[in-house]
PDB file of N, CA, C and O in Angstrom, chain B, residues numbered from 101:
ATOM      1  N   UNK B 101       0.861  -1.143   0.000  1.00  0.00           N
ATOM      2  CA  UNK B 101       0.000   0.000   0.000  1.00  0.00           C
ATOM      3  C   UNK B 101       0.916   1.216   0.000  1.00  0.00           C
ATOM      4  O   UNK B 101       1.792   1.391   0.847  1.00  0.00           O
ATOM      5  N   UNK B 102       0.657   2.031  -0.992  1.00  0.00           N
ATOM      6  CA  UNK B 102       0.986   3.533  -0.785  1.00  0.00           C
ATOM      7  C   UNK B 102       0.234   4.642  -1.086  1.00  0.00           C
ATOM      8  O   UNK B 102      -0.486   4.903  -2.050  1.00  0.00           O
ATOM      9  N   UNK B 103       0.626   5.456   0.243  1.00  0.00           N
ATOM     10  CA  UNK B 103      -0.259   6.582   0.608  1.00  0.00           C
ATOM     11  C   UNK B 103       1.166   8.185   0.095  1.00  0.00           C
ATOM     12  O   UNK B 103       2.366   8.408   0.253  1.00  0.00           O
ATOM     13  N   UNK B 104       0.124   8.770  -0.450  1.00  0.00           N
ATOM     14  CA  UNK B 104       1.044   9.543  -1.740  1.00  0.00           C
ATOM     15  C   UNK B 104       0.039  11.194  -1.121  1.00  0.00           C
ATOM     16  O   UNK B 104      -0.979  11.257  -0.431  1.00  0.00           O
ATOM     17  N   UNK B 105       0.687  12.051  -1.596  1.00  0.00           N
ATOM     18  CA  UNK B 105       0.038  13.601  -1.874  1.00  0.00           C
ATOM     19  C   UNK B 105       0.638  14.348  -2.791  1.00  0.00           C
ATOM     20  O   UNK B 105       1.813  14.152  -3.099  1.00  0.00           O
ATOM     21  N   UNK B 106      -0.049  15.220  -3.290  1.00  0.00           N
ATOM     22  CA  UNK B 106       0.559  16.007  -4.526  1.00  0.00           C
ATOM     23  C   UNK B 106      -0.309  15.929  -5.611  1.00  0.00           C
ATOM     24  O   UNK B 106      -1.428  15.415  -5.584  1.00  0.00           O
ATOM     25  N   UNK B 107       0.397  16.610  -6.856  1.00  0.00           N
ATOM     26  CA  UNK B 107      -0.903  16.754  -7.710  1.00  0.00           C
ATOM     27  C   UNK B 107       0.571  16.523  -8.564  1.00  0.00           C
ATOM     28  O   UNK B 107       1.736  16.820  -8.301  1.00  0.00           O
ATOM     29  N   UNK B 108      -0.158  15.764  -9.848  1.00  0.00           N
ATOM     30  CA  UNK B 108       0.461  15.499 -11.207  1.00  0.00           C
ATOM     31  C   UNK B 108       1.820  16.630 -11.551  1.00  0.00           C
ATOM     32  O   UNK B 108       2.925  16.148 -11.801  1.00  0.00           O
ATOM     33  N   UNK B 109       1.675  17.707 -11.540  1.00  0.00           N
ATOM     34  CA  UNK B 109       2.149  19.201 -11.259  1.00  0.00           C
ATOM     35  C   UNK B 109       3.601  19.158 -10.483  1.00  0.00           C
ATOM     36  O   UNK B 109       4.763  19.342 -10.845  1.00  0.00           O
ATOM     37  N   UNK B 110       2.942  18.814  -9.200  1.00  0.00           N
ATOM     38  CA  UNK B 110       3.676  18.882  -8.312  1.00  0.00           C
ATOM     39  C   UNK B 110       3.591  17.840  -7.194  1.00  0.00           C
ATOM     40  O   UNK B 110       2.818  17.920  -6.240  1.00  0.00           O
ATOM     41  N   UNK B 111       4.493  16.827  -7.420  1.00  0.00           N
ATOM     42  CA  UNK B 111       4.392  15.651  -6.790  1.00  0.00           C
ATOM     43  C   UNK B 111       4.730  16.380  -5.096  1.00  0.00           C
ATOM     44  O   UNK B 111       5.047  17.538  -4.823  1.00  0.00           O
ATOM     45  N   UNK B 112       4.537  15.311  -4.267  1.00  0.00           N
ATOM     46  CA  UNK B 112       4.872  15.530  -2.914  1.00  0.00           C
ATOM     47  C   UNK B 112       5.313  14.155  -2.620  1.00  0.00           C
ATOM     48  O   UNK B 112       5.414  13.421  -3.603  1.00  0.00           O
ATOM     49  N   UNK B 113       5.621  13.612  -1.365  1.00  0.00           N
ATOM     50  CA  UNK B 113       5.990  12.470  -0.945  1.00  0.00           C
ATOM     51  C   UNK B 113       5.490  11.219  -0.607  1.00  0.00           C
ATOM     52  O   UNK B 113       4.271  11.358  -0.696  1.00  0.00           O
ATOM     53  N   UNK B 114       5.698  10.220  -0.311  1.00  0.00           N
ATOM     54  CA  UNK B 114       4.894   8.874  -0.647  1.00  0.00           C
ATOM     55  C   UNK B 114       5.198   8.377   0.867  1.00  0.00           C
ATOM     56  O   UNK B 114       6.217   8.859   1.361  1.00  0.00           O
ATOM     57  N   UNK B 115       4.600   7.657   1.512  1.00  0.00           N
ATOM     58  CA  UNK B 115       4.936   6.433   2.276  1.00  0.00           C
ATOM     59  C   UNK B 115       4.161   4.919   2.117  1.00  0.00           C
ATOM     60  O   UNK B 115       2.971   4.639   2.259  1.00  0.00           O
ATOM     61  N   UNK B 116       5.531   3.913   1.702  1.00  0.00           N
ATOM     62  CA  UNK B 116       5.043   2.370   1.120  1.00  0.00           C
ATOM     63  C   UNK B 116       5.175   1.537   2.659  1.00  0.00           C
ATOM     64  O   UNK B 116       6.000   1.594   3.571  1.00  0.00           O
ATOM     65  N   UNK B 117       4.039   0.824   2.453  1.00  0.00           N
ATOM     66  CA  UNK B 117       3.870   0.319   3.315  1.00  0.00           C
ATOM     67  C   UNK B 117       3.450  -1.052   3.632  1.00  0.00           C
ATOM     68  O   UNK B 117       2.374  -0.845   4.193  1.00  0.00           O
ATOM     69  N   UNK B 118       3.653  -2.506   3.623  1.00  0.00           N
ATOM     70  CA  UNK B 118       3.123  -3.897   3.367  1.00  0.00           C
ATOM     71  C   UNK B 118       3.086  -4.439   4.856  1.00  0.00           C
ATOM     72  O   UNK B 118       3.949  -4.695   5.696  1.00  0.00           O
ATOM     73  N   UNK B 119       1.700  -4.501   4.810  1.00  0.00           N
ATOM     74  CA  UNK B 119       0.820  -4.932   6.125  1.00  0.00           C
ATOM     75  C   UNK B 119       1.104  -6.615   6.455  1.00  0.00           C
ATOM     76  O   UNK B 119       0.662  -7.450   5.666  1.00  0.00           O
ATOM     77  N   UNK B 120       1.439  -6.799   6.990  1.00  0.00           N
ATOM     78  CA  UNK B 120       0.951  -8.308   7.020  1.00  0.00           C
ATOM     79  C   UNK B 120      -0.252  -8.693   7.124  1.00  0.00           C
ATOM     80  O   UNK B 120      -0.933  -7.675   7.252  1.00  0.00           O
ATOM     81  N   UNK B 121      -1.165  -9.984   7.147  1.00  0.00           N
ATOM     82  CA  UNK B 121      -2.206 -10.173   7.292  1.00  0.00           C
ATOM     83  C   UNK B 121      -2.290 -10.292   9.046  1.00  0.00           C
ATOM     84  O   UNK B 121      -3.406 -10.082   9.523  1.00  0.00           O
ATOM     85  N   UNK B 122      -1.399 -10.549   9.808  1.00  0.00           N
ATOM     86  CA  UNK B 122      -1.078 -10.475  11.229  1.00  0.00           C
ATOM     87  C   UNK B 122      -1.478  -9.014  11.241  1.00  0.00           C
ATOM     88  O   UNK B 122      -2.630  -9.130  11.660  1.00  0.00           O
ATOM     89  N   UNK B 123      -1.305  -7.811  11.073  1.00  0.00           N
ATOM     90  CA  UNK B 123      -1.203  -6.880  11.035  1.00  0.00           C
ATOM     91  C   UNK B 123      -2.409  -6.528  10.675  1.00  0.00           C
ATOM     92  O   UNK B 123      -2.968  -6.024  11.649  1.00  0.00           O
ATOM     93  N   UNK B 124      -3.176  -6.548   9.628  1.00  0.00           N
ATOM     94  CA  UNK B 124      -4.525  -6.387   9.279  1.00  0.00           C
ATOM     95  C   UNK B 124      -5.605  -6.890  10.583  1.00  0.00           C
ATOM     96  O   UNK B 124      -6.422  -6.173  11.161  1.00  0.00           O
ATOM     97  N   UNK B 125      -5.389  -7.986  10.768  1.00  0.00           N
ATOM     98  CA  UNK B 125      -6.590  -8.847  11.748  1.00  0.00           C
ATOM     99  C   UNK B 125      -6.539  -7.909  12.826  1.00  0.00           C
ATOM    100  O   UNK B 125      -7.550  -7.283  13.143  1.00  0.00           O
ATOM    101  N   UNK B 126      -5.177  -7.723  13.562  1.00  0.00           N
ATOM    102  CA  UNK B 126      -4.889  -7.052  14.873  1.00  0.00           C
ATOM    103  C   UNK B 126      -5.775  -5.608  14.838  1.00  0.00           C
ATOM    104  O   UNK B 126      -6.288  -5.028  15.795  1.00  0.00           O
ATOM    105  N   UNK B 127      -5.778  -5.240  13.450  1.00  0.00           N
ATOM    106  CA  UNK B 127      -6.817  -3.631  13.265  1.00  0.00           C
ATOM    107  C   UNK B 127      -7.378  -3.089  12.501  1.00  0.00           C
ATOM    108  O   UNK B 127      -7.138  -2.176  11.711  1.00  0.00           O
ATOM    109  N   UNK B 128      -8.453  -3.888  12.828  1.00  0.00           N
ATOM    110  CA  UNK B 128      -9.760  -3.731  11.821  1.00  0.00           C
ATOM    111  C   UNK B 128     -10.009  -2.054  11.655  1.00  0.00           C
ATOM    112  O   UNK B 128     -10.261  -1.496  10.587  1.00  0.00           O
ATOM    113  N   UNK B 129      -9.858  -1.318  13.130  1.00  0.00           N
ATOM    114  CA  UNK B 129     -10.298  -0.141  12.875  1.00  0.00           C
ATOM    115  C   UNK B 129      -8.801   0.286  11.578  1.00  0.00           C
ATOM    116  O   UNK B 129      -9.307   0.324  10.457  1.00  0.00           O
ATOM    117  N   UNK B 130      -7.710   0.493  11.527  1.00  0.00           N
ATOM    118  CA  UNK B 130      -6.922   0.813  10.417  1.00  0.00           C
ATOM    119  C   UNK B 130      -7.510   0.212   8.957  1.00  0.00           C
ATOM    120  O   UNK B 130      -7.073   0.583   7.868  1.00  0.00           O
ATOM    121  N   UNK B 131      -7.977  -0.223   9.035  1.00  0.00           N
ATOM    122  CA  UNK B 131      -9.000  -1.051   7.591  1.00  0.00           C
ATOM    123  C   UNK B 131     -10.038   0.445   7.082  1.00  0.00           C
ATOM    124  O   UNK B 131      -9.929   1.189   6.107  1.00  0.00           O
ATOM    125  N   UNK B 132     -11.125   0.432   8.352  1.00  0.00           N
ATOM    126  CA  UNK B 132     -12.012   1.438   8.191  1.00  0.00           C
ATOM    127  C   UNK B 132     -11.583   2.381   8.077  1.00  0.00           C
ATOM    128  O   UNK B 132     -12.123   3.090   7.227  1.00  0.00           O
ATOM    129  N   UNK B 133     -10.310   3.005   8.880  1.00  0.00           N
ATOM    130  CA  UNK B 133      -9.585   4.500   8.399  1.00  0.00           C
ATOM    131  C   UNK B 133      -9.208   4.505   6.977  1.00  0.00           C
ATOM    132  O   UNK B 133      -9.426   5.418   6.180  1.00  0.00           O
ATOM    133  N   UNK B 134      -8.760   3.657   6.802  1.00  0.00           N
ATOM    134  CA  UNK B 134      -8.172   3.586   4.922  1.00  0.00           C
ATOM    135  C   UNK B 134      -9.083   3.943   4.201  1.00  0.00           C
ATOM    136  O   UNK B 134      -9.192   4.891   3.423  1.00  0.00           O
ATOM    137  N   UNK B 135     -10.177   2.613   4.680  1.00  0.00           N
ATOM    138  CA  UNK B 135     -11.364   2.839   3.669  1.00  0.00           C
ATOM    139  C   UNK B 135     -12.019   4.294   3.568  1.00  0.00           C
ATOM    140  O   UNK B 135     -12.098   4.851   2.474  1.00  0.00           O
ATOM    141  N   UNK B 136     -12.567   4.997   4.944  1.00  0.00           N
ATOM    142  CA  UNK B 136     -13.115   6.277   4.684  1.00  0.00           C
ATOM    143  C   UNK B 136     -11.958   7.192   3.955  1.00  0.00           C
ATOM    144  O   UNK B 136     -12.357   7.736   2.925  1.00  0.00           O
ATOM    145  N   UNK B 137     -10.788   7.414   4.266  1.00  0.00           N
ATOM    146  CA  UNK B 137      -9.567   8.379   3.331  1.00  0.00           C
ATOM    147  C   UNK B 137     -10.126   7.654   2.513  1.00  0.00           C
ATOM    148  O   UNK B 137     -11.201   8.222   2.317  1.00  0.00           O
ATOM    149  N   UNK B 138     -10.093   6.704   1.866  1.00  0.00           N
ATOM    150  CA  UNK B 138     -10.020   6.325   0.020  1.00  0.00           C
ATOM    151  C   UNK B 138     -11.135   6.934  -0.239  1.00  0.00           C
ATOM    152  O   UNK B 138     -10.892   7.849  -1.026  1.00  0.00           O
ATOM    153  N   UNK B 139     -12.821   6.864   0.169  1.00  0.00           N
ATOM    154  CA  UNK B 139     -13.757   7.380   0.205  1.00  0.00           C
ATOM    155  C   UNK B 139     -13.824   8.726  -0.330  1.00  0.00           C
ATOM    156  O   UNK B 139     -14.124   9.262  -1.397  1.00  0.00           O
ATOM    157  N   UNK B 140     -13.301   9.172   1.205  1.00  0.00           N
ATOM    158  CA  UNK B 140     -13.248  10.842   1.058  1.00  0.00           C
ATOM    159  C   UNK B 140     -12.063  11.379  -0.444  1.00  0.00           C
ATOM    160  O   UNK B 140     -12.418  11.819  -1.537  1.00  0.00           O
ATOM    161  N   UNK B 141     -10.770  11.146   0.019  1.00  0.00           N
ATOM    162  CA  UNK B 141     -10.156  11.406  -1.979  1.00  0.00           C
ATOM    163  C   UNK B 141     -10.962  11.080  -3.118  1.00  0.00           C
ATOM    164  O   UNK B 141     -10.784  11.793  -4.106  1.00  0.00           O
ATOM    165  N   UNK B 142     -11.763  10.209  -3.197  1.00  0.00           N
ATOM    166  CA  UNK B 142     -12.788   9.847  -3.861  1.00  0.00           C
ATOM    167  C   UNK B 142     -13.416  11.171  -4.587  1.00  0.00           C
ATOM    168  O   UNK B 142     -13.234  11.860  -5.590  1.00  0.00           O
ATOM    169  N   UNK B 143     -14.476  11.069  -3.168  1.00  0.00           N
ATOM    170  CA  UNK B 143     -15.121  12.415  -3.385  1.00  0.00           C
ATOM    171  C   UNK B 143     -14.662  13.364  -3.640  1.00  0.00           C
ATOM    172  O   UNK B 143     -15.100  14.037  -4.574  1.00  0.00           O
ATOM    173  N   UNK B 144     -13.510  13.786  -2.820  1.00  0.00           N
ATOM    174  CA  UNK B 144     -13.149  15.182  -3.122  1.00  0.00           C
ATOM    175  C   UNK B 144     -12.368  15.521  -4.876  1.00  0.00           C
ATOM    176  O   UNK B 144     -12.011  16.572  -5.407  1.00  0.00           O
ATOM    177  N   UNK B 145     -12.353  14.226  -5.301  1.00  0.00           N
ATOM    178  CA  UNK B 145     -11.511  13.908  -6.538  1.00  0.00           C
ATOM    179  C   UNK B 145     -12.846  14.397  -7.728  1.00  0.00           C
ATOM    180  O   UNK B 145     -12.813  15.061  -8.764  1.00  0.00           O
ATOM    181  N   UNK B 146     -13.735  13.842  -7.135  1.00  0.00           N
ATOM    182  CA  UNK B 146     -15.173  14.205  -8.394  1.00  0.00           C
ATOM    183  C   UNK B 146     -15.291  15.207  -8.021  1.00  0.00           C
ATOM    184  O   UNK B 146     -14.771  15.869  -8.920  1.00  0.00           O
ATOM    185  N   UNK B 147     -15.722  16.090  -7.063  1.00  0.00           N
ATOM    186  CA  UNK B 147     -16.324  17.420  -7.095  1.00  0.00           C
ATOM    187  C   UNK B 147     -15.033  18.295  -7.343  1.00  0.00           C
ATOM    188  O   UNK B 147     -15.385  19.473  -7.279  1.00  0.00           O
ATOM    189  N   UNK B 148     -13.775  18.202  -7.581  1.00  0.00           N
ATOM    190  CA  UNK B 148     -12.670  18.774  -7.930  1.00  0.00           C
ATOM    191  C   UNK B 148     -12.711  19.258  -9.690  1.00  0.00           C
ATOM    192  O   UNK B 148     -12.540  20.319 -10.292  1.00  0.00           O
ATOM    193  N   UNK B 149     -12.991  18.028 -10.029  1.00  0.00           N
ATOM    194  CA  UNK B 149     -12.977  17.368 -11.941  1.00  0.00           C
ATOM    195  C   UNK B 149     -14.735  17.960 -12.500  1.00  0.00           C
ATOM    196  O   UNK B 149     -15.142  17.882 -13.660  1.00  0.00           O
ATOM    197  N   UNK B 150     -15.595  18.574 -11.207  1.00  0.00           N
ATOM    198  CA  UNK B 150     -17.280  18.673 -11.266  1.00  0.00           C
ATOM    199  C   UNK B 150     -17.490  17.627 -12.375  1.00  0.00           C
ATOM    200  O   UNK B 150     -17.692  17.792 -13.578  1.00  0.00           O
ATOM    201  N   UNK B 151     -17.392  16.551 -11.672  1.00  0.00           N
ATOM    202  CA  UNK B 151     -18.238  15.297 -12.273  1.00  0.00           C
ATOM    203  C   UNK B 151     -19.131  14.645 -10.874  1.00  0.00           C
ATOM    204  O   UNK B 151     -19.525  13.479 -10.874  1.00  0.00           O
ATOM    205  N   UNK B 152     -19.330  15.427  -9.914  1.00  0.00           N
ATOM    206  CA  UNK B 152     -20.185  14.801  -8.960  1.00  0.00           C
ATOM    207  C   UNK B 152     -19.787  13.598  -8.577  1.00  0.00           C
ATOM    208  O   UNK B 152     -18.860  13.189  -9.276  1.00  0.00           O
ATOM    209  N   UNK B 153     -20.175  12.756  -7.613  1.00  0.00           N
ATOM    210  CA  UNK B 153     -20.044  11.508  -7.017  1.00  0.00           C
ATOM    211  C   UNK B 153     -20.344  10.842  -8.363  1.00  0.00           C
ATOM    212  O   UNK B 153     -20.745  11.292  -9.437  1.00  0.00           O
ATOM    213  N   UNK B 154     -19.995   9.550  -7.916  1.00  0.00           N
ATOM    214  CA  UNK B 154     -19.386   8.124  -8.940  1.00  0.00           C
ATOM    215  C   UNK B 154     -21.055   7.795  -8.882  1.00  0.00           C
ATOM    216  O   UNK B 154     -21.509   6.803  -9.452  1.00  0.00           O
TER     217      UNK B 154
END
């Protein structure tokens, strides 16, 4: 997994990261944090481009 910022333009910095599945089980809540960030960039990615939600 990598978690990145920046725009095409102007890159910014990355951090890579490989979970184990030990690591996953132990935190479910880090699952749901990912998931809502992916969510939210999501969104904020369509109303950026005004193509509205997916």
């Amino acid at each position: 997994m990598t978690i990145a910022h920046g725009r095409p333009d102007a890159p910014g910095g990355s951090l890579t990261w490989h979970p184990t599945a030990a690591e996953w089980e132990a935190s479910p809540e880090l699952a749901a944090l990912l998931a809502a960030v992916l969510e939210a960039v999501r969104a904020g990615g369509d109303s950026a481009s005004g193509r509205g939600p997916a």
